[in-house]
C-alpha positions as CSV (number, residue, x, y, z in Angstrom):
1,X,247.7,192.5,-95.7
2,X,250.7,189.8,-95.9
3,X,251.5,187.8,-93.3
4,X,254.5,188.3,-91.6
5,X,256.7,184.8,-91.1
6,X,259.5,184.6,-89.1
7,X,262.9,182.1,-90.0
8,X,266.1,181.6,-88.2
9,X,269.4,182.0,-90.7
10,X,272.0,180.4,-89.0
11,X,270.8,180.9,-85.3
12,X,269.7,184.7,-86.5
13,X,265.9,185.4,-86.4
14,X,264.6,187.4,-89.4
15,X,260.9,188.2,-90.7
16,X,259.6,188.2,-94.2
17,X,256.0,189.4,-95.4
18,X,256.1,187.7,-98.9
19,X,256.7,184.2,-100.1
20,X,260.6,183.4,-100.8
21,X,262.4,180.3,-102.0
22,X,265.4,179.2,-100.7
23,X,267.1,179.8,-104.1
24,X,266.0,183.5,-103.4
25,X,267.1,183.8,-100.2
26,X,270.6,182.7,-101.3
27,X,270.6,185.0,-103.8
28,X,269.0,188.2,-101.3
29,X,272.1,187.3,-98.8
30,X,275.3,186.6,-102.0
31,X,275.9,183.0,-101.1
32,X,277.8,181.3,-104.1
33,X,275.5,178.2,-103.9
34,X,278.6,176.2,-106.0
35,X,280.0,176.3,-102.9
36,X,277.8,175.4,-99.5
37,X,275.3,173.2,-98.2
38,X,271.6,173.5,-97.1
39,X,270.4,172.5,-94.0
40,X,266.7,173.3,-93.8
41,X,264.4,172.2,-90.7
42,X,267.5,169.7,-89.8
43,X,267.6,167.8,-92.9
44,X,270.0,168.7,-95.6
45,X,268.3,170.2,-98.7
46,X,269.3,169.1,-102.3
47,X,270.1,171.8,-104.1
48,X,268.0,170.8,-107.2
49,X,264.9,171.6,-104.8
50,X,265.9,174.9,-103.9
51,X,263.2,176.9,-106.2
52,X,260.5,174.6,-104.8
53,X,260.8,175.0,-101.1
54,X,259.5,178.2,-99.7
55,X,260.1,179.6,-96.7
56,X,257.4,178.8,-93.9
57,X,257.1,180.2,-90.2
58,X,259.4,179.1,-88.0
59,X,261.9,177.5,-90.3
60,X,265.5,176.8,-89.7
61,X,267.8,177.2,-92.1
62,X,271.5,176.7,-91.6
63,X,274.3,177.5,-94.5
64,X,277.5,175.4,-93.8
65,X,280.1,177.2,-96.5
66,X,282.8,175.4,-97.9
67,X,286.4,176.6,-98.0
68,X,289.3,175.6,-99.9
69,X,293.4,176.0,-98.8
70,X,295.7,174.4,-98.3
């Protein structure tokens, strides 16, 4: 049986019971990565690292998105 980890998504709690990169979280939720930035556990995540880092227990992950106008 997996074990089910818990992660916080910009202040919102959510569980998982498989093993999920942050890439593939991106991709589960439709974030355009060309446009946002990564702040994982309070540090701000290169985006080049995003297939390597996998979601843990208790993880904090914010998504700042960037918007363009004028």
């Amino acid at each position: 049986m997996a074990k089910i980890k818990g992660f916080f998504l910009n202040g919102q709690e959510y569980c998982i019971d498989k093993a999920i990169s942050l890439s593939e979280l991106l991709s589960y939720f439709d974030y355009n990565s060309a446009l946002l930035v990564l702040e994982y556990n309070n540090f701000i995540c290169n985006k080049k690292d995003w297939d390597k880092i996998f979601i843990t227990n208790k993880d904090k992950i914010e998504i700042v998105t960037i918007v363009g106008g004028g």
